[in-house]
C-alpha positions as a Markdown table, in Angstrom:
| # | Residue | x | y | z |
|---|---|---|---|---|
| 1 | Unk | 101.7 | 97.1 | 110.1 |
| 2 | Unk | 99.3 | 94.8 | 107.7 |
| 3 | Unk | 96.8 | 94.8 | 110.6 |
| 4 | Unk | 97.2 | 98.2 | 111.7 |
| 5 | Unk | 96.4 | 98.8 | 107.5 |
| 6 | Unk | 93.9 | 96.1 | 107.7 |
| 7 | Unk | 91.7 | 98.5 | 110.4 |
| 8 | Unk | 92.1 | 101.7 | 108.6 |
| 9 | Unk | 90.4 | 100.2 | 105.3 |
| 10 | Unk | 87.9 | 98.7 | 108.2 |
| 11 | Unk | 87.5 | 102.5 | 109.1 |
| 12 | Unk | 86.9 | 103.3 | 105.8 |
| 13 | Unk | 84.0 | 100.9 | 104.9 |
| 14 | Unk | 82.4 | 101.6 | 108.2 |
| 15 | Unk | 82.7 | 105.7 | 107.3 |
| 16 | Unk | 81.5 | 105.4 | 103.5 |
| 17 | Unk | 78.1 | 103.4 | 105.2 |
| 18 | Unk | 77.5 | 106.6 | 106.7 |
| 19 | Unk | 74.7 | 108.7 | 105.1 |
| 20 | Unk | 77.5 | 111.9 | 105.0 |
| 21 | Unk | 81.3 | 112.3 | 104.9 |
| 22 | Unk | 83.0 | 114.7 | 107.1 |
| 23 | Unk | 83.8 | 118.7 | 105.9 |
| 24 | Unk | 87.4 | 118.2 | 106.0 |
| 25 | Unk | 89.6 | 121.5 | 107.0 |
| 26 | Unk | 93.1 | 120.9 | 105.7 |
| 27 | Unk | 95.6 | 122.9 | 107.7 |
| 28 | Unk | 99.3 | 123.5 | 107.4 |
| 29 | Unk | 101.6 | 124.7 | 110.2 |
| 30 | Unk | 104.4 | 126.5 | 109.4 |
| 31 | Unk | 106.7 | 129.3 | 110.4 |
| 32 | Unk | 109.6 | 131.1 | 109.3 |
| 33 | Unk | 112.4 | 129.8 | 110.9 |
| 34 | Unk | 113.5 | 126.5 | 112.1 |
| 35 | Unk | 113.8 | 126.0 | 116.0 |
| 36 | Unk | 110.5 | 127.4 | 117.2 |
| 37 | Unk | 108.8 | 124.6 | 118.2 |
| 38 | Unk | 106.8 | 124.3 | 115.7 |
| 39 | Unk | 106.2 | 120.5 | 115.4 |
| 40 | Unk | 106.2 | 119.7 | 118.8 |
| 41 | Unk | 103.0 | 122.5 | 118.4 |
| 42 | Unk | 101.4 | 120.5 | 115.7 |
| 43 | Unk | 101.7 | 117.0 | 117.4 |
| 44 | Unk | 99.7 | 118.3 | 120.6 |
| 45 | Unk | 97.6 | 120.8 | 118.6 |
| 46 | Unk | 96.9 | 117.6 | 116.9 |
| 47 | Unk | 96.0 | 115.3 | 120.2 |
| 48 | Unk | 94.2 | 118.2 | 122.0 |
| 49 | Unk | 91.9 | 118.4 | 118.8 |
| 50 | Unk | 91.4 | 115.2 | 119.0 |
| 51 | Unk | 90.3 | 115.3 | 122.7 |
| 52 | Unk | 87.7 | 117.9 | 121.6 |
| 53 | Unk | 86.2 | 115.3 | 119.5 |
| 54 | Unk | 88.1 | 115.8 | 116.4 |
| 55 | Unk | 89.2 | 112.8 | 114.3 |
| 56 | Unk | 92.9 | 114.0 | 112.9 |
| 57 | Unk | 95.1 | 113.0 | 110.3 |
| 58 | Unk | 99.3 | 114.7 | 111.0 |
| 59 | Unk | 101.0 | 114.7 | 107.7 |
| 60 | Unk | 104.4 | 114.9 | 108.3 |
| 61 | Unk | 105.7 | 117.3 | 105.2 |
| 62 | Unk | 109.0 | 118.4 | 106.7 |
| 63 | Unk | 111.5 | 117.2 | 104.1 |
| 64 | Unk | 115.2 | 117.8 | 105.9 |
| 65 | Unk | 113.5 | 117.7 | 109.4 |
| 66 | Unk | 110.9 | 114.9 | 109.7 |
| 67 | Unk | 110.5 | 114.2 | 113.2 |
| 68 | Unk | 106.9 | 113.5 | 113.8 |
| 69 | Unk | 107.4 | 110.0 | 114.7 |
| 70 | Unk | 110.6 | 110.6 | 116.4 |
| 71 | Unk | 108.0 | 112.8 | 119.1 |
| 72 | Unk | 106.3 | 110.0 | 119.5 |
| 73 | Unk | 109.2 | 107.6 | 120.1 |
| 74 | Unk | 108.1 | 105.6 | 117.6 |
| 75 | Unk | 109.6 | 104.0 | 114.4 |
| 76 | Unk | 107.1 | 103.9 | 110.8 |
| 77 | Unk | 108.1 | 101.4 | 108.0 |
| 78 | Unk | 106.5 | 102.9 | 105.2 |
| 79 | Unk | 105.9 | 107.0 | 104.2 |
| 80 | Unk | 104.8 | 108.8 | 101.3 |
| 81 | Unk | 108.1 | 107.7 | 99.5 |
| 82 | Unk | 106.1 | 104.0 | 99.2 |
| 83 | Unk | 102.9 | 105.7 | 98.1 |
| 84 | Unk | 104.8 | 107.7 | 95.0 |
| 85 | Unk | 107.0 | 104.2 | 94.0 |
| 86 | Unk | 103.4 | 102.2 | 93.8 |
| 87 | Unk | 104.8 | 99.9 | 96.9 |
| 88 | Unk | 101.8 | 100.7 | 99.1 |
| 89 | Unk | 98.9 | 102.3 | 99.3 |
| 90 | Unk | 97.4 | 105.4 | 101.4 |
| 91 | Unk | 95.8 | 103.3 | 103.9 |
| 92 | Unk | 99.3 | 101.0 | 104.3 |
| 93 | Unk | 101.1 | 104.0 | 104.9 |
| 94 | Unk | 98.6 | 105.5 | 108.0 |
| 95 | Unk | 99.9 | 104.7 | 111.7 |
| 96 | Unk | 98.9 | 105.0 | 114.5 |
| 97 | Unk | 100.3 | 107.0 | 117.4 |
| 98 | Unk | 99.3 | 107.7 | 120.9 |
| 99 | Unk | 95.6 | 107.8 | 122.0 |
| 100 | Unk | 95.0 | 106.7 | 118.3 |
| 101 | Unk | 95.9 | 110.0 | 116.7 |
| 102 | Unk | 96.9 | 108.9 | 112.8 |
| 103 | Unk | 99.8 | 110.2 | 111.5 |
| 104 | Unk | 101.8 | 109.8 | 107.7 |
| 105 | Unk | 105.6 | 109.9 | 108.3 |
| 106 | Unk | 107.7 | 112.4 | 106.5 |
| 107 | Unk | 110.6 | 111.6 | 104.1 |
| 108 | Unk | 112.3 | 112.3 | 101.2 |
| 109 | Unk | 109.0 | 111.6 | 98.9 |
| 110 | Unk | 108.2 | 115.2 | 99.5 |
| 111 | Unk | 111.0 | 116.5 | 97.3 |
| 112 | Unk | 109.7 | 113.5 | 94.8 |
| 113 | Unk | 106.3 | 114.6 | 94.8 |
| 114 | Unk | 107.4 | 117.9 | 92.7 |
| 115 | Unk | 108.9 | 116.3 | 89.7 |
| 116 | Unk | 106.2 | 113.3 | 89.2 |
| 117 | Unk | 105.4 | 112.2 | 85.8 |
| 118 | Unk | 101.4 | 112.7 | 84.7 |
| 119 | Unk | 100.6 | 109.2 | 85.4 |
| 120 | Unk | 102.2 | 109.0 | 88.5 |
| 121 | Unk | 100.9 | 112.5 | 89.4 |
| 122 | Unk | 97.3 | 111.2 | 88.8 |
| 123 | Unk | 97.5 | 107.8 | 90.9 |
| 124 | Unk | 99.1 | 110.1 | 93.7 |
| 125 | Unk | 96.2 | 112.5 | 93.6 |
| 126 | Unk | 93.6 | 109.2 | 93.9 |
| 127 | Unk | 95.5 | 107.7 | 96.9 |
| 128 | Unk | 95.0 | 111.4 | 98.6 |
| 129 | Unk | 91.6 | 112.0 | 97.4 |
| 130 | Unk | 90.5 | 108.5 | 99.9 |
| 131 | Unk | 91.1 | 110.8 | 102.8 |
| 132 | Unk | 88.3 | 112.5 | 101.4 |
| 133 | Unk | 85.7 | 113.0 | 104.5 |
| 134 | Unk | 87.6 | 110.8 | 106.5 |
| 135 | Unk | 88.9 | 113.2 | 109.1 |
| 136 | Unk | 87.8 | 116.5 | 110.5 |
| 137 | Unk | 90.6 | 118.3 | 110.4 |
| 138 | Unk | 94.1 | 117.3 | 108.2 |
| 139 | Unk | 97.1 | 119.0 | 109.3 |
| 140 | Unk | 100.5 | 119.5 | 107.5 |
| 141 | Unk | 103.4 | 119.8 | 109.1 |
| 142 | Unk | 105.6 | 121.4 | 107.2 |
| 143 | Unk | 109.4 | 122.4 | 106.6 |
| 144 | Unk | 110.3 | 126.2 | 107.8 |
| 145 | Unk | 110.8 | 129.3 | 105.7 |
| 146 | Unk | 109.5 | 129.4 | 102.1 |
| 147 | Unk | 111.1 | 126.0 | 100.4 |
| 148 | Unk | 109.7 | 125.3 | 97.0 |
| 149 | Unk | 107.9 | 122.3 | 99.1 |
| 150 | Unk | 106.3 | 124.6 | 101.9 |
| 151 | Unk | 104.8 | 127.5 | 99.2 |
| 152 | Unk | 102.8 | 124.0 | 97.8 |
| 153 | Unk | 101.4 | 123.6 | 100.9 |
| 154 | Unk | 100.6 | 127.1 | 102.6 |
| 155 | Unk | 99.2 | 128.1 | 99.1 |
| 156 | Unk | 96.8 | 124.7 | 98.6 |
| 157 | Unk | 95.8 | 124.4 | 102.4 |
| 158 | Unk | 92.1 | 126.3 | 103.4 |
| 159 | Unk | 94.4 | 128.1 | 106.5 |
| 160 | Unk | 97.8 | 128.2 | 107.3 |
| 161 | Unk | 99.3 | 128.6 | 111.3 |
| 162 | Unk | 102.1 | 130.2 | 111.8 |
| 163 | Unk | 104.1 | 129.8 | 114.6 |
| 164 | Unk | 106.6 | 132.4 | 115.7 |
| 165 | Unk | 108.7 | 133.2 | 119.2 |
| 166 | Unk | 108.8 | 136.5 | 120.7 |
| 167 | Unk | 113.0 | 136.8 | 119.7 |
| 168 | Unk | 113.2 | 139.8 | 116.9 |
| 169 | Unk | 114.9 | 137.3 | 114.4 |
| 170 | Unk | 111.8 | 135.0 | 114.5 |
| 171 | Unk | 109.0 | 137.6 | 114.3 |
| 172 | Unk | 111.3 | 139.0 | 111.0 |
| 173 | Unk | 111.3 | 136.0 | 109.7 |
| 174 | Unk | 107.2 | 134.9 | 110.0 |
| 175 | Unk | 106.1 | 138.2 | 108.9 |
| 176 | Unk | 108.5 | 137.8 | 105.8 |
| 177 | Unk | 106.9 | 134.7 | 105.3 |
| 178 | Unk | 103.5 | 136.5 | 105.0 |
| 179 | Unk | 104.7 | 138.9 | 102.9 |
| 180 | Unk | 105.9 | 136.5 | 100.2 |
| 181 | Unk | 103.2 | 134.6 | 100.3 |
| 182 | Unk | 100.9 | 137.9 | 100.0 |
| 183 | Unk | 103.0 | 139.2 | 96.9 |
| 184 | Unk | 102.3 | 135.9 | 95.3 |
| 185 | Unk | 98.5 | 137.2 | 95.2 |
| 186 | Unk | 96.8 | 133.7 | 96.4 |
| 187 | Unk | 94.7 | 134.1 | 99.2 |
| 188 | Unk | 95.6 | 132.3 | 102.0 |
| 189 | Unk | 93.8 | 132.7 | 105.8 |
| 190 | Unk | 96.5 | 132.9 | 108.1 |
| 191 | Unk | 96.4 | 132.6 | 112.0 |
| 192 | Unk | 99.2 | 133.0 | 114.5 |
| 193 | Unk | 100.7 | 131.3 | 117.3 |
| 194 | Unk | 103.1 | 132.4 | 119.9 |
| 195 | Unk | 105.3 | 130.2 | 121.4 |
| 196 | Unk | 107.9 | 130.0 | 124.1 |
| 197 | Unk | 106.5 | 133.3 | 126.0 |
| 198 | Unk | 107.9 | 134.0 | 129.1 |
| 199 | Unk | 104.6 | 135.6 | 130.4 |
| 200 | Unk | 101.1 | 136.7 | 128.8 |
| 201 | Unk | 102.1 | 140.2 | 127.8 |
| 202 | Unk | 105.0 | 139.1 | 125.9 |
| 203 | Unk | 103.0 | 137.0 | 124.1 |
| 204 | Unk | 100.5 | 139.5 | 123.5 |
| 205 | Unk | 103.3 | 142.0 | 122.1 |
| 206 | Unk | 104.5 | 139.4 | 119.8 |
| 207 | Unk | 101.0 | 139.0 | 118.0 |
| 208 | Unk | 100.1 | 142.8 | 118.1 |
| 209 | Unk | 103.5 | 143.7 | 116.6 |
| 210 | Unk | 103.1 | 141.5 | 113.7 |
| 211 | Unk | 99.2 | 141.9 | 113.0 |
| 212 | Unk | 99.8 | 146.0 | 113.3 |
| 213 | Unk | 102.7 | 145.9 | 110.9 |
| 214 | Unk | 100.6 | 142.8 | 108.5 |
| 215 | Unk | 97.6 | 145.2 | 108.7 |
| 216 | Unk | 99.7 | 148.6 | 107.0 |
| 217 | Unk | 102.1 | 147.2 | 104.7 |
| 218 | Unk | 100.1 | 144.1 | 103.5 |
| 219 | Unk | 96.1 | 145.2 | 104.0 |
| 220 | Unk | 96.2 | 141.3 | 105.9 |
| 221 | Unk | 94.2 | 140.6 | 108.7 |
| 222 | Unk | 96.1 | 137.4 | 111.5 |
| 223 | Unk | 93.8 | 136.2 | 114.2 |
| 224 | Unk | 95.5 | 134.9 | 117.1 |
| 225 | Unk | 95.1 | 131.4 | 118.1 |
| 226 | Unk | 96.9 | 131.8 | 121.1 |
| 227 | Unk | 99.9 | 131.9 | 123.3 |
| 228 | Unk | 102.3 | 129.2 | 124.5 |
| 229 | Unk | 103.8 | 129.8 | 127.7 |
| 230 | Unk | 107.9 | 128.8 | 128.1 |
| 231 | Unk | 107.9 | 125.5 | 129.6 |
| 232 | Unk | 110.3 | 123.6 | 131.0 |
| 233 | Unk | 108.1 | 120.2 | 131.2 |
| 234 | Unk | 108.3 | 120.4 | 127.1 |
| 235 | Unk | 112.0 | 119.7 | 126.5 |
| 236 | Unk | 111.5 | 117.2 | 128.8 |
| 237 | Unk | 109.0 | 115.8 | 127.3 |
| 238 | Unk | 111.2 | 115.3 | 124.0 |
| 239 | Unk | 113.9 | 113.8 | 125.7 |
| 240 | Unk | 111.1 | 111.0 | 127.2 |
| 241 | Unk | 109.8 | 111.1 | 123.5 |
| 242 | Unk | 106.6 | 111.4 | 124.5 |
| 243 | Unk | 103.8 | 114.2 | 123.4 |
| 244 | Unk | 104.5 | 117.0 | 126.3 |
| 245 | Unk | 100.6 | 117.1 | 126.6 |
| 246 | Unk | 100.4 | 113.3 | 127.5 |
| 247 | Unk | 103.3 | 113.1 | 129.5 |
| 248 | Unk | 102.6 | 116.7 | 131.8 |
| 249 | Unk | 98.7 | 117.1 | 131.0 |
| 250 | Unk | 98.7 | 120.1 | 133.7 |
| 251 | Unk | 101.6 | 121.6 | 132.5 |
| 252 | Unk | 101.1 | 125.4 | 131.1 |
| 253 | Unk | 102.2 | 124.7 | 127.2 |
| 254 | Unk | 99.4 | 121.3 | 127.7 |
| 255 | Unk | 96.9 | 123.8 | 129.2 |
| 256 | Unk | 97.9 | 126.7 | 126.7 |
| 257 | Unk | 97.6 | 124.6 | 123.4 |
| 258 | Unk | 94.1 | 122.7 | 124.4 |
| 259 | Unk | 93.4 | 126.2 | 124.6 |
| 260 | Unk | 94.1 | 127.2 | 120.9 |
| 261 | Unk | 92.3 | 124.1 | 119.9 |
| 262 | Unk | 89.2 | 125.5 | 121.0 |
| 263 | Unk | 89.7 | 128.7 | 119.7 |
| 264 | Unk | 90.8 | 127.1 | 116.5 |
| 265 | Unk | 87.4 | 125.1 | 116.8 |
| 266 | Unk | 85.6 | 128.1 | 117.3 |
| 267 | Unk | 86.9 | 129.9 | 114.2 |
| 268 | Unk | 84.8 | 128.4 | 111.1 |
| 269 | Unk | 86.8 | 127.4 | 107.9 |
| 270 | Unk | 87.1 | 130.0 | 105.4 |
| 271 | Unk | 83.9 | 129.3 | 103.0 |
| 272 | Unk | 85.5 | 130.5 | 100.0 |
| 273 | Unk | 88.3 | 127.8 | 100.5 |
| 274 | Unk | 86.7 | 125.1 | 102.8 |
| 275 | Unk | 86.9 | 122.8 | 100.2 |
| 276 | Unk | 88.4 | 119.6 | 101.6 |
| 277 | Unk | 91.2 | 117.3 | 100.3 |
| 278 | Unk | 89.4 | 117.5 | 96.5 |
| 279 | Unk | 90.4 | 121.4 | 96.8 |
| 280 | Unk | 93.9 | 121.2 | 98.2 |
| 281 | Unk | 94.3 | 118.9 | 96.0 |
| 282 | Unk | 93.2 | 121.3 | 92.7 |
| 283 | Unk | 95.1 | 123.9 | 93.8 |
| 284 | Unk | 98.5 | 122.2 | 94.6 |
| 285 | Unk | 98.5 | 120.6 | 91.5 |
| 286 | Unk | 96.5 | 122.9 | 89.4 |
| 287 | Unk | 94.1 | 120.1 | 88.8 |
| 288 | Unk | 91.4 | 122.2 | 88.0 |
C-alpha cells in the first residue's frame, strides 16, 4: 500500500507539471431503493469511462452497504475513516483496482464526516480539494433512499444518476427521491438509468413513465442515459467477484453500460454547477 501511495503522489507531481488541470465532473449515483444494482452500475459505468479515455476516481459513499471493493474481490486497508482520524492522507487512502481504475473504500467515516469539529472539517476539505483536476470524472457511490448522508451528496454533486428497475415499487421510490430533493429547492441535474429490463420497450416505459410524471408534478426535465438489459452473465459476475464488464465484455449489461458512458460523455456538465471538487466541496459544507 506505501508503494501503491508512493505512485499516486508520483501522479500527482507529474499532473501539477502540466500547463492545465482537468475540468472535473463530480457525479453521484443513487437510487431510491436498495437492491437495484446500483453499485455494480457505478463500478462498470466507472471502467467503461475509463476505456473511453476517462481517468476516474469511485468513491465509495455507501455507509451500511460498502461493497465497492468487495466487486472487485479485493480487500483495502485504509478508507475515509483514516483520512478523518489524521492516520493517513488522501493519496494513502487511493487504490487501485482492475485496469487501474482508482477507487476510495467506503466505511463508517461517512456517518463521521457529518459531525466533524471546524478544524477537523477544514483539514478534511484540504485532503479533498488535492483531487482537484486530477481526474475527469469523480463518481460517488452512494447509500439508497434519502439518508441524511445521501441528500449531502446528490445536493453538492454537478449531476446525480439515478438508477431504478422497471418493478412499480422501485420506480415509486426513485421518483420520490426526485421529489424530495426538488422540494428542497437546490438545483440538482438529474439523469436516469434503467436497469434489469427484460427487453428495450420495457426499459423505455420505465423512463417515459417517470420523466412524464417528473415533467407535470415537478416542472423537472430526466434525460435518459440508457437501459440495462437483464443479464444473467452479471450475478455471475458477482459471485466470481469480478467487474461483469471485464469478466463477459460481450455480454448485453457490458455492451448496454459502455453505451451510457458515451451518452453520458456526450452530455456536457451543467455550466452553472460544473464547478469541480472546489464546488462540491462549497456546497456540501456550505464553505462559501
Amino acid at each position: 500500500m506505501n508503494d501503491q501511495a508512493e505512485a499516486l503522489r508520483q501522479l500527482v507531481k507529474q499532473n501539477n507539471s502540466q500547463s492545465q488541470l482537468k475540468n472535473t465532473r463530480v457525479v453521484t449515483v443513487t437510487s431510491g431503493k436498495g437492491g437495484v444494482g446500483k453499485s455494480n452500475f457505478s463500478l462498470n459505468f466507472a471502467l467503461s469511462l475509463q476505456r473511453l479515455g476517462q481517468k476516474v476516481l469511485v468513491f465509495d459513499a455507501d455507509i451500511g452497504m460498502a461493497n465497492i471493493d468487495v466487486l472487485m474481490g479485493q480487500t483495502t486497508p485504509y478508507n475515509l475513516y483514516h483520512l478523518l482520524t489524521q492516520e493517513k492522507t488522501i493519496w494513502d487512502i487511493i487504490a487501485v483496482g482492475p485496469e487501474g481504475l482508482h477507487y476510495i473504500a467506503g466505511g463508517s467515516g461517512f456517518k463521521d464526516l457529518l459531525e466533524l469539529t471546524a478544524e477537523q472539517l477544514e483539514r478534511f476539505a484540504g485532503e479533498i480539494e488535492k483531487l482537484h483536476g486530477r481526474y475527469d470524472v469523480i463518481l460517488f457511490d452512494t447509500g439508497a433512499g434519502l439518508s441524511k448522508e445521501t441528500v449531502k451528496f446528490i445536493t453538492a454533486a454537478d449531476e446525480t444518476i439515478v438508477v431504478t428497475t422497471p418493478e412499480p415499487t422501485s420506480i415509486t421510490d426513485a421518483y420520490a427521491l426526485i421529489k424530495m430533493v426538488r422540494a428542497m429547492h437546490i438545483d440538482v441535474s438529474f439523469k436516469l438509468v434503467v436497469n434489469r429490463a427484460t427487453n428495450r420497450k420495457e426499459g423505455q416505459q420505465t423512463l417515459d413513465k417517470i420523466s412524464l410524471v417528473a415533467k407535470r408534478f415537478l416542472d423537472t426535465e430526466l434525460p435518459s442515459l440508457g437501459i440495462m438489459f437483464d443479464d444473467g452473465n452479471v450475478s455471475s459476475a458477482v459471485k466470481k467477484q469480478i467487474p461483469f464488464s471485464i469478466c463477459y465484455p460481450s455480454t448485453a449489461a457490458s455492451k448496454a453500460v459502455m453505451e451510457i458512458a458515451r451518452s453520458f460523455l456526450a452530455i456536457q456538465a451543467p455550466v452553472q454547477q460544473s464547478s469541480g471538487i472546489k464546488g462540491f466541496l462549497s456546497k456540501m459544507f456550505r464553505l462559501a
